[in-house]
C-alpha positions as CSV (number, residue, x, y, z in Angstrom):
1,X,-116.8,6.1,82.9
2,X,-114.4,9.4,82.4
3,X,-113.8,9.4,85.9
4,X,-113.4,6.6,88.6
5,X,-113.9,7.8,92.0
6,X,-112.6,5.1,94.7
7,X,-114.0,5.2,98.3
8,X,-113.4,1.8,100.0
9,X,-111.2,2.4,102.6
10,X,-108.2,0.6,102.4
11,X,-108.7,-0.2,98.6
12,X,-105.4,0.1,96.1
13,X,-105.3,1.0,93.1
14,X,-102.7,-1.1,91.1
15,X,-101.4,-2.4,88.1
16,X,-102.5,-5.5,86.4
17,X,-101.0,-6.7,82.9
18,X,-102.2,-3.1,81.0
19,X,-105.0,-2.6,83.5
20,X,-105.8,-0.6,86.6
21,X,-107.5,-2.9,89.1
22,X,-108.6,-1.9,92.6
23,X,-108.0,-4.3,95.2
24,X,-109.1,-4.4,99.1
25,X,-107.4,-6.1,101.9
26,X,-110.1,-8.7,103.4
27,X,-110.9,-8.5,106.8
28,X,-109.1,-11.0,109.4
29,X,-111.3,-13.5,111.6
30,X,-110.6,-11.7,115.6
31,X,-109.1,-15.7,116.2
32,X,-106.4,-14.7,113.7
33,X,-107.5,-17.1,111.5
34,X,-106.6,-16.6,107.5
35,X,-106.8,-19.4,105.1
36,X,-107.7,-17.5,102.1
37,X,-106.8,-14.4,99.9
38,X,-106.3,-11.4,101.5
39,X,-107.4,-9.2,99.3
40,X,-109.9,-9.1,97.1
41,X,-110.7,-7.5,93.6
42,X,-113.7,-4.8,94.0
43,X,-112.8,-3.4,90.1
44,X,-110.9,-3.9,86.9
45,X,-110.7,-1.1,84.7
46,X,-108.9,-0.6,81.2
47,X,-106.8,3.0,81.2
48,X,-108.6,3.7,78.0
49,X,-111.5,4.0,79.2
50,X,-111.0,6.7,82.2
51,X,-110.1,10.8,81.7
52,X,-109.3,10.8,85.5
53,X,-108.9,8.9,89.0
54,X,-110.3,10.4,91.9
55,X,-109.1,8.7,95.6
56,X,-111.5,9.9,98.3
57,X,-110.1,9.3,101.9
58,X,-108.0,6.0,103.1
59,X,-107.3,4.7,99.6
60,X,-103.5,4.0,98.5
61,X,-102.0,3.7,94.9
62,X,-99.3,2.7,93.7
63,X,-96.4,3.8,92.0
64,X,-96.4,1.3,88.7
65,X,-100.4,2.1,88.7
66,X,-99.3,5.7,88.9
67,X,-96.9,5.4,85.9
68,X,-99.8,3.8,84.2
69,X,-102.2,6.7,85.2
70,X,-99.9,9.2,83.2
71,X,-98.3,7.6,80.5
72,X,-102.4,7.1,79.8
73,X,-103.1,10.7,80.0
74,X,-105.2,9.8,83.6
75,X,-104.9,12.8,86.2
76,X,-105.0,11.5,90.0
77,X,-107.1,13.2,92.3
78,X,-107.1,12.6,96.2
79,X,-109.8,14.2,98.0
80,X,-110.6,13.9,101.8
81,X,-114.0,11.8,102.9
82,X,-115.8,15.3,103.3
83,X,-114.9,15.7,99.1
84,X,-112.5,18.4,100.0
85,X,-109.4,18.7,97.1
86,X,-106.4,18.0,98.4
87,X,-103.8,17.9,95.4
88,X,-104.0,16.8,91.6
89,X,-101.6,15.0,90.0
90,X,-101.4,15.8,86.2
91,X,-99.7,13.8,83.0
92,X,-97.4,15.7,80.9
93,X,-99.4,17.1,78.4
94,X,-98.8,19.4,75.0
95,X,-98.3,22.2,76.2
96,X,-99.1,25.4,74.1
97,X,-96.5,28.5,75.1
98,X,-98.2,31.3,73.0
99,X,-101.1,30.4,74.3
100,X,-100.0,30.8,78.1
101,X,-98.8,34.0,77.0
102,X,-101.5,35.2,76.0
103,X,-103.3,34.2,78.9
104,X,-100.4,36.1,81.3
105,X,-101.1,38.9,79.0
106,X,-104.9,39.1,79.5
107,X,-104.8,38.8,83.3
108,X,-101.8,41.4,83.4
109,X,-104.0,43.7,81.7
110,X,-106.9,45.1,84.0
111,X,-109.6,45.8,80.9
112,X,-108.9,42.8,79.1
113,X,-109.6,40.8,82.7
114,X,-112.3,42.7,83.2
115,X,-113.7,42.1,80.2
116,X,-113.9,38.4,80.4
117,X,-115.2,38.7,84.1
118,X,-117.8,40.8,83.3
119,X,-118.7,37.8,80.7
120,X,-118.6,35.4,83.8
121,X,-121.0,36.9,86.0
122,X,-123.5,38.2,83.2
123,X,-123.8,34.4,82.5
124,X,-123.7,33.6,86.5
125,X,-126.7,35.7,86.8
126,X,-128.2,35.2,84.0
127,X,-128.3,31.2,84.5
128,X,-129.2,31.9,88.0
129,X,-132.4,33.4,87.2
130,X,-133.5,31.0,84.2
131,X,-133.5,28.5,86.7
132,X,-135.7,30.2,88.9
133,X,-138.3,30.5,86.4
134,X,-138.0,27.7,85.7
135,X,-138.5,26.4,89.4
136,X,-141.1,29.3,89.8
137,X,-143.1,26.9,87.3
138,X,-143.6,24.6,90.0
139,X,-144.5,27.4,92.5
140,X,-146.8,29.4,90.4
141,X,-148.5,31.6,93.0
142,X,-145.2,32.1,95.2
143,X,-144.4,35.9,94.6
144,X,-140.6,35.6,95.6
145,X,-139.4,33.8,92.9
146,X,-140.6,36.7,91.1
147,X,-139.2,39.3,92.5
148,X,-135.5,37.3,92.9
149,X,-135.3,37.1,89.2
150,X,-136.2,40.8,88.6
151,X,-133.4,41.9,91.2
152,X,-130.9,39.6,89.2
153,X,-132.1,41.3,86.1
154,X,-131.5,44.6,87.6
155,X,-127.7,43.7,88.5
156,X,-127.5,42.6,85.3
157,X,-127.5,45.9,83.8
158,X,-125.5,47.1,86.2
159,X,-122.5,44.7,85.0
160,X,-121.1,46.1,81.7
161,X,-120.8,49.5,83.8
162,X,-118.6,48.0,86.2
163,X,-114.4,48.9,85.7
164,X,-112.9,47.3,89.0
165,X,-113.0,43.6,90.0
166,X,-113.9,44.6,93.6
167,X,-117.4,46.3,92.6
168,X,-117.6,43.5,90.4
169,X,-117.7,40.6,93.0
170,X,-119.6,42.9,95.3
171,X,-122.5,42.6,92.4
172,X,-122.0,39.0,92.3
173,X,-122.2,38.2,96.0
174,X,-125.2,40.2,96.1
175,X,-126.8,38.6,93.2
176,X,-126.1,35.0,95.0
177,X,-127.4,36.1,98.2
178,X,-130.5,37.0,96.5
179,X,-130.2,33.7,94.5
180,X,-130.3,31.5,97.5
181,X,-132.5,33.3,99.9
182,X,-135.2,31.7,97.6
183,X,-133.7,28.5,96.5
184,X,-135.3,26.5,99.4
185,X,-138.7,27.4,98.3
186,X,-137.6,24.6,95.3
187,X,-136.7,22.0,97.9
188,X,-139.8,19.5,99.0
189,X,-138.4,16.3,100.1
190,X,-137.1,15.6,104.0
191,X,-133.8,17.9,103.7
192,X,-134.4,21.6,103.3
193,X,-132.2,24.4,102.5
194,X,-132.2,27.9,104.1
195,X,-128.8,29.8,103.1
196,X,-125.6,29.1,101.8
197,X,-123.1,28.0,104.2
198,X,-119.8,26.5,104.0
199,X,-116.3,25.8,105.5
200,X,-117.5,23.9,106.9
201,X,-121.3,22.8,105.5
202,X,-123.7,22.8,108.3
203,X,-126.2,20.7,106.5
204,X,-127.0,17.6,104.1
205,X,-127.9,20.2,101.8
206,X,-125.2,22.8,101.8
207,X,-122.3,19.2,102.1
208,X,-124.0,18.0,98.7
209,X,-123.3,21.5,97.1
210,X,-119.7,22.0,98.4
211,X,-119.4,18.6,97.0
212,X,-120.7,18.8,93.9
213,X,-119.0,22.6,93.4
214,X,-115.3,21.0,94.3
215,X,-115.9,18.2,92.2
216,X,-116.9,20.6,88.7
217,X,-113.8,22.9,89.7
218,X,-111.9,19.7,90.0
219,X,-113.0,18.7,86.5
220,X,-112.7,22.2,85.4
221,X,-108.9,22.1,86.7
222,X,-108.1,19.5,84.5
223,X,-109.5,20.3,81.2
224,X,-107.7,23.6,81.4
225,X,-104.7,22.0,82.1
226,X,-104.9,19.5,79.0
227,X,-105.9,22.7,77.0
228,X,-102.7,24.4,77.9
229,X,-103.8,26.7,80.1
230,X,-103.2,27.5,83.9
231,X,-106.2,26.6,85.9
232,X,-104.4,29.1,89.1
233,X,-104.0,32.1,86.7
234,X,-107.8,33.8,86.9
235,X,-109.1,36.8,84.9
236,X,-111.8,37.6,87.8
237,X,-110.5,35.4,90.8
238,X,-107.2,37.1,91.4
239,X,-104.1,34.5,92.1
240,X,-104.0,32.8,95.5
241,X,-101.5,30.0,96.8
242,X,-103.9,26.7,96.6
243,X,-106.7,27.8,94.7
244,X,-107.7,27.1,91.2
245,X,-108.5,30.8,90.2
246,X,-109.5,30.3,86.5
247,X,-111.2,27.5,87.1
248,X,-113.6,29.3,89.8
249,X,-114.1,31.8,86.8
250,X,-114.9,29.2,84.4
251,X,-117.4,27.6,87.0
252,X,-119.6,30.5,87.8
253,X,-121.5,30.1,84.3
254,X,-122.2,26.4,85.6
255,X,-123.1,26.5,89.0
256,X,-126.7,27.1,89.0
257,X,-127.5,25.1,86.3
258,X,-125.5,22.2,87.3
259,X,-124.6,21.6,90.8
260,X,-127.6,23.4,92.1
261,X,-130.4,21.6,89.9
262,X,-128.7,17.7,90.4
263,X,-128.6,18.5,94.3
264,X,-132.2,19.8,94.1
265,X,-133.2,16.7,91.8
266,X,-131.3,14.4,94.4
267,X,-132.9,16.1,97.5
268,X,-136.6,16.1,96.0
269,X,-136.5,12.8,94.6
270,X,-134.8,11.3,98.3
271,X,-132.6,9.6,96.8
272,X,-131.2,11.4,100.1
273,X,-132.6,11.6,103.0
274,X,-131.1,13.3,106.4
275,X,-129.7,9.7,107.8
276,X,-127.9,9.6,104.7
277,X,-125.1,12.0,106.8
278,X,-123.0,12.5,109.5
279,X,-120.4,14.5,110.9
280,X,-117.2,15.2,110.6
281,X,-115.4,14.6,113.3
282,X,-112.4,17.1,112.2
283,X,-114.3,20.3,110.7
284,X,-117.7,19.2,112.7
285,X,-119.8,20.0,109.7
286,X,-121.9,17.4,107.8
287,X,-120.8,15.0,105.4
288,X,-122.1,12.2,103.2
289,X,-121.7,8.8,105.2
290,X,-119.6,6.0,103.2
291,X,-121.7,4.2,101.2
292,X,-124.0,7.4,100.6
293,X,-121.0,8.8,99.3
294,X,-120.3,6.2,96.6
295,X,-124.1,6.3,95.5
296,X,-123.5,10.6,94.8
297,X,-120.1,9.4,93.2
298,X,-122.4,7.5,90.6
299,X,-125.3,9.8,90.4
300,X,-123.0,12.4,89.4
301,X,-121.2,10.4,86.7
302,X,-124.8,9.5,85.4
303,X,-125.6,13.0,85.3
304,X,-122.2,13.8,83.3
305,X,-122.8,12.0,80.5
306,X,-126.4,12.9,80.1
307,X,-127.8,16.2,78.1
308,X,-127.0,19.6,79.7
309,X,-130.7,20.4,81.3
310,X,-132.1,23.5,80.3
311,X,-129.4,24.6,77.6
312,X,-131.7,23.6,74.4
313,X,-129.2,21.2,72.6
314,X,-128.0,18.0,73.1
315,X,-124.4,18.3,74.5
316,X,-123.2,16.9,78.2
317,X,-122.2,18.9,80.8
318,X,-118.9,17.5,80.0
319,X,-118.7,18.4,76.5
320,X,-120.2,21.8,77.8
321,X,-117.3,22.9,79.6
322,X,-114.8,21.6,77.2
323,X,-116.1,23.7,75.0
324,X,-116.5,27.0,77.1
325,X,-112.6,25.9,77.4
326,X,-112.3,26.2,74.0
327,X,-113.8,29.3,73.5
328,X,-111.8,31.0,76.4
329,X,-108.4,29.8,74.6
330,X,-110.3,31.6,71.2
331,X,-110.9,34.4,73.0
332,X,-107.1,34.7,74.7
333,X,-105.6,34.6,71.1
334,X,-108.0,37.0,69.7
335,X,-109.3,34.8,67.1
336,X,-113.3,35.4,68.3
337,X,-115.2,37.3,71.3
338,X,-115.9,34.9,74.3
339,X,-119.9,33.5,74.3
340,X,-120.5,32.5,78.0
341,X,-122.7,29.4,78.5
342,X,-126.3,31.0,78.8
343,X,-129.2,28.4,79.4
344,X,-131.8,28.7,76.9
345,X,-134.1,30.8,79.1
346,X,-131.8,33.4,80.0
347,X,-132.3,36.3,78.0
């Protein structure tokens, strides 16, 4: 259990003896009557045993559990019910100056960014057309799978051309246009998907993707941050107030093969179905209902800890990025040449 994500509304998270416990106020007769406890334990956790704490819409925490939360090396995330980010709060962690410098340096420098986001997308659209093989296995006489993957192949050789991050990103929203004008070919259970949309998600399919995309960056966020490393400073995503640049780099080699196949496994399999959502009455887009939400909460920690599917060796997606992490610090201090995460069918 790296992560605990809490959804009860009204739960608190608190301090017991050396443990974090999560508590719920209990519900109060309409005669006013109240004769037992008023709140009640839903979970006891030891801080050991948790990387980071994730509070999704009404839930409170308090300050002694907070000094708990760092002094145990736990980062606090509060996200809205829709699985929005709204702030992070880190631990003090080791920080490493040279290599923040280095990483100024590299982003300062427009071929050394360049060079690393060229890596980013190659892998982007790479990954993104090994799984459509893959999923074109399933679909055997369906010509469009076909020709998707050889127009992501074509703007893959197109990449190491590029000098100038605007061309660059052009190349990679055309590539995921491309992407996801087939992807709902792969979906066969009651929810469907017909084009990425977002801000906010129209659909049960498009909310399970923004949630599952914010919840990876969220992740990704953090191990950069333990590594040293700014997660706002981006080689390819240029600096913006608010957003996690380098960790939108970082995620782009994981989307596809991550987000986009435990969505597709959730929506085939219905473990979802279209009651499963509702709307937000702020954005007016569609989110996970309560209890539907909890239920993603532990498929997605399920799917964490199991084997990377479709990378060939027997790592989890957690160990995955922490090692892309590692590879990117390498790479910033010049010790080796940065190897994007490529599944095993891309070529």
């Amino acid at each position: 259990m790296p992560t605990l994500y809490v959804t009860e509304p009204g739960a608190v998270v608190r301090r017991r003896a050396g443990s974090l416990i999560v508590t719920c106020e209990r519900e109060i007769s309409p005669s006013g009557s109240d004769t037992g406890e008023r709140s009640s334990l839903l979970l006891e956790v030891e801080p050991h045993r948790l990387e980071m704490l994730g509070l999704v819409g009404y839930v409170h925490i308090t300050a002694e559990a907070t000094r708990l939360c760092l002094r145990s090396g736990i980062a606090i995330s509060w996200l809205t019910r829709g699985g929005a980010l709204i702030g992070r709060l880190v631990p003090e962690l080791s920080r490493t100056a040279d290599l923040r410098l280095q990483q100024f340096r590299t982003v300062e420098n427009t071929a050394s960014a360049m060079e690393l986001g060229r890596y980013f997308i190659d892998a982007k659209l790479a990954n993104a057309g090994a799984f459509l093989s893959a999923l074109r296995s399933n679909r055997p006489g369906e010509p469009r799978f076909g020709e998707a993957i050889k127009h992501l192949a074509g703007l893959r050789e197109r990449i190491f051309t590029i000098t100038d991050r605007d061309t660059l990103l052009g190349l990679e929203g055309e590539g995921a246009a491309r992407y996801f004008s087939v992807l709902g070919l792969a979906f066969s259970g009651e929810i469907t998907f017909e084009t990425r949309r977002r801000r906010p998600p129209p659909d049960p399919a498009n909310a399970l993707l923004s949630l599952g995309y914010v919840l990876l960056t969220n992740f990704i966020a953090g191990i950069l941050e333990a590594r040293g490393l700014d997660p706002y400073l981006g080689a390819l995503h240029t600096p913006r107030s608010g957003r996690p640049s380098l960790a939108l780099d970082i995620i782009e080699e994981f989307r596809h093969p991550v987000v986009d196949r435990f969505v597709l496994s959730l929506c085939n399999r219905r473990q979802f179905r279209p009651d499963c959502f509702e709307t937000d009455p702020k954005t007016t887009g569609t989110r996970l209902k309560r209890d539907r939400l909890r239920q993603f909460f532990r498929a997605w920690e399920s799917m964490f800890d199991a084997p990377m599917a479709g990378l060939g060796e027997n790592i989890s997606v957690e160990q995955a990025v922490q090692r892309q992490i590692d590879r990117l610090a390498a790479h910033m201090r010049g010790r080796e040449t940065y190897g994007a995460l490529l599944l095993a069918g891309a070529k």
